[in-house]
C-alpha positions as CSV (number, residue, x, y, z in Angstrom):
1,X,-18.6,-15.6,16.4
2,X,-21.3,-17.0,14.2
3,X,-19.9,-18.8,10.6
4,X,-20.8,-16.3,9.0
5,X,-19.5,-13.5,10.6
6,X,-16.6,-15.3,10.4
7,X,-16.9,-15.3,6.8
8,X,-17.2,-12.3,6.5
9,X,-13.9,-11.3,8.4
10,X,-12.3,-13.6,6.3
11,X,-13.4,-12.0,3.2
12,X,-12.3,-8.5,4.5
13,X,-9.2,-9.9,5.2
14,X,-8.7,-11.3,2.1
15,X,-9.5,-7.9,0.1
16,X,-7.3,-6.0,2.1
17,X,-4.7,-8.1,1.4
18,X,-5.1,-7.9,-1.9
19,X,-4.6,-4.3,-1.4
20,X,-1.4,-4.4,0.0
21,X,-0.3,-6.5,-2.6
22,X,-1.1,-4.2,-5.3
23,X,-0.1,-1.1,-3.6
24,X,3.6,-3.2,-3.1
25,X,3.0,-4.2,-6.7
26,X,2.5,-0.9,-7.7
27,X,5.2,0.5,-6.2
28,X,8.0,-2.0,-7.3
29,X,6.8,-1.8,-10.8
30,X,6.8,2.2,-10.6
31,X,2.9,2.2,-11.8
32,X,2.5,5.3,-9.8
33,X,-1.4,6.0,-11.2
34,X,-2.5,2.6,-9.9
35,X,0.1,3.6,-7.1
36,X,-2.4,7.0,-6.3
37,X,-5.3,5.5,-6.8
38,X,-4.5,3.2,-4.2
39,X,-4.2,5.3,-1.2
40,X,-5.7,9.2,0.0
41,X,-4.2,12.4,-1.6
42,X,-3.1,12.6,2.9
43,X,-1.5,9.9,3.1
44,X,1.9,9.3,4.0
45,X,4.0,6.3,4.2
46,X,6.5,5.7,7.2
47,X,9.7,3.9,6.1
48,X,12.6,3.8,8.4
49,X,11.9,6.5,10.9
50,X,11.0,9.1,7.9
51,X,7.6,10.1,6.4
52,X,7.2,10.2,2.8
53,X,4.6,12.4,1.7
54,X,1.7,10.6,-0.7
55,X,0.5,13.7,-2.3
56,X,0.5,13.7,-6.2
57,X,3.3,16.2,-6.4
58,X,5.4,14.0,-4.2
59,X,4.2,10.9,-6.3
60,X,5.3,13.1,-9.5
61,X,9.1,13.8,-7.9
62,X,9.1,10.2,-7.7
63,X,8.6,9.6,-11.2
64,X,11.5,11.3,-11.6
65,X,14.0,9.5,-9.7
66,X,15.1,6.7,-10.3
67,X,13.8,3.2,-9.9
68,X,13.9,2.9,-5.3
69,X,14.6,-0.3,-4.0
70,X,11.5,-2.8,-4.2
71,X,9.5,-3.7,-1.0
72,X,9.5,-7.5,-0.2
73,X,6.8,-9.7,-2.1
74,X,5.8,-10.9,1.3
75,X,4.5,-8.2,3.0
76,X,3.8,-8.6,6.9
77,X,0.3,-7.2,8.0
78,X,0.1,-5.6,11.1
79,X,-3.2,-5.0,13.2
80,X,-4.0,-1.7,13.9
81,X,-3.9,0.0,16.9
C-alpha cells in the first residue's frame, strides 16, 4: 500500500471514529437530534441479543423514559464482516 493510500485509510479511520464517539456521546447525554442525525431513519441497534428500533418514533419513546444506562467512553471498533 502506497503512503498515501495509507493515509488515506488512516483518515477514514479516524472520521469514523469520531462518529462513534459522538453517536456514544450523543446517546449518554440523551441529545437524541444529534443522536438521529447520526444514523438512517432503518437503523437499528443490537444490544444484548435485542434490536432496538432507530426510527424517530422509537427515538421519541426514548425521550420519554428515563435516562438508560450510558455506553462505555471507550468504545471497541469492530471490522465488518
Amino acid at each position: 500500500m502506497s503512503n498515501t493510500a495509507e493515509s488515506s485509510a488512516a483518515a477514514q479511520l479516524e472520521a469514523n471514529k469520531a462518529v462513534i464517539r459522538s453517536f456514544v456521546d450523543a446517546w449518554n447525554t440523551r441529545d437524541f437530534g444529534r443522536f438521529q442525525s447520526l444514523i438512517g431513519q432503518d437503523a437499528v441497534l443490537r444490544i444484548g441479543g435485542g434490536i432496538v428500533p432507530c426510527d424517530p418514533a422509537s427515538v421519541n419513546r426514548a425521550r420519554r423514559r428515563p435516562a438508560a444506562r450510558p455506553w462505555p467512553r471507550k468504545a471497541v471498533l469492530l471490522p465488518g464482516k
